[in-house]
C-alpha positions in Angstrom: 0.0 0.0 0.0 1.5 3.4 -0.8 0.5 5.9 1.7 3.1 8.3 2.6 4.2 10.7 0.8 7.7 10.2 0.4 6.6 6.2 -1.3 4.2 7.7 -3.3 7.3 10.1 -4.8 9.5 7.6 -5.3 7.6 4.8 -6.6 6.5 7.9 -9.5 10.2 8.6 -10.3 11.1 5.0 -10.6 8.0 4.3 -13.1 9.2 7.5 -14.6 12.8 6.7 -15.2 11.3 2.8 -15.9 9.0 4.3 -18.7 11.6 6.3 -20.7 13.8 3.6 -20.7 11.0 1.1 -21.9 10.1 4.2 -24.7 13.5 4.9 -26.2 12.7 4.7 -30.3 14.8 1.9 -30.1 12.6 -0.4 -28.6 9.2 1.6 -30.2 11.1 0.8 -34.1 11.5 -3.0 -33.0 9.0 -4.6 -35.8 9.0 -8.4 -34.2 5.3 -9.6 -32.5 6.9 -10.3 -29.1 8.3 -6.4 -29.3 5.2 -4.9 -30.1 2.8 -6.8 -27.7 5.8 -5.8 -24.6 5.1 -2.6 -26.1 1.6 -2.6 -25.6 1.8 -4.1 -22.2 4.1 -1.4 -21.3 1.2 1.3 -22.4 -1.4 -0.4 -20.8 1.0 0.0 -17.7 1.5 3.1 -18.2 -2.5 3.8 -18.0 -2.7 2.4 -15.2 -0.9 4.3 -13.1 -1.6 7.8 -15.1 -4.9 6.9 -13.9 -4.0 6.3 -10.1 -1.9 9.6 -10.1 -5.5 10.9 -11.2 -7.2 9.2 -8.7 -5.0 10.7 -6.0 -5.2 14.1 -7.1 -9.1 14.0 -7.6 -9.4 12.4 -4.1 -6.8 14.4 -2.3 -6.1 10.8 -0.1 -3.5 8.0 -0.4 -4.3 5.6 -2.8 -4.8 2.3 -0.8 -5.8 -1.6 -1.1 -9.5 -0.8 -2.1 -8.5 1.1 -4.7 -9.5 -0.8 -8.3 -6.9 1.5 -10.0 -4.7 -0.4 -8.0 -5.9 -3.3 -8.5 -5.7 -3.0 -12.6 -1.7 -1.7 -12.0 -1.2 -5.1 -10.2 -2.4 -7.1 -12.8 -0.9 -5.7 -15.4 2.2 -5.4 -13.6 1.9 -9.1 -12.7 1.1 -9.7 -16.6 4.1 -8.1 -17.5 6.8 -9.5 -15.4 5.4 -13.6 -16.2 
């Protein structure tokens, strides 16, 4: 669960760092099926937690275990790393 402030921070700079290292135009020219589906894995990642830093803001509260944003960035977290 990410509830202080300071995890919250930290988690966003590492996806941050994570996601322009995953969106170099390296990896986006890469024309092979397993490249493009990690790709779109990656973007749907990406969604996910765009859409809990909206949640957060919106709510003004820590995002926490009930959350079904959360819920969604698991899974396709736990999607990508298999």
């Amino acid at each position: 669960m990410l509830t202080r402030s300071s995890d919250k921070s930290m988690f966003m700079l590492r996806f941050k760092a994570f996601w322009e290292c995953t969106s170099s135009p390296t990896m986006a020219s890469s024309s092979s099926v397993g490249d493009k589906q990690l790709q779109r894995i990656i973007r749907d990642l990406h969604d996910a937690v765009m859409e809990l830093s909206k949640e957060h803001k919106e709510c003004g509260e820590p995002i926490t275990d009930d959350s079904a944003s959360l819920h969604k960035f698991f899974y396709k977290l736990e999607y990508l790393l298999q």
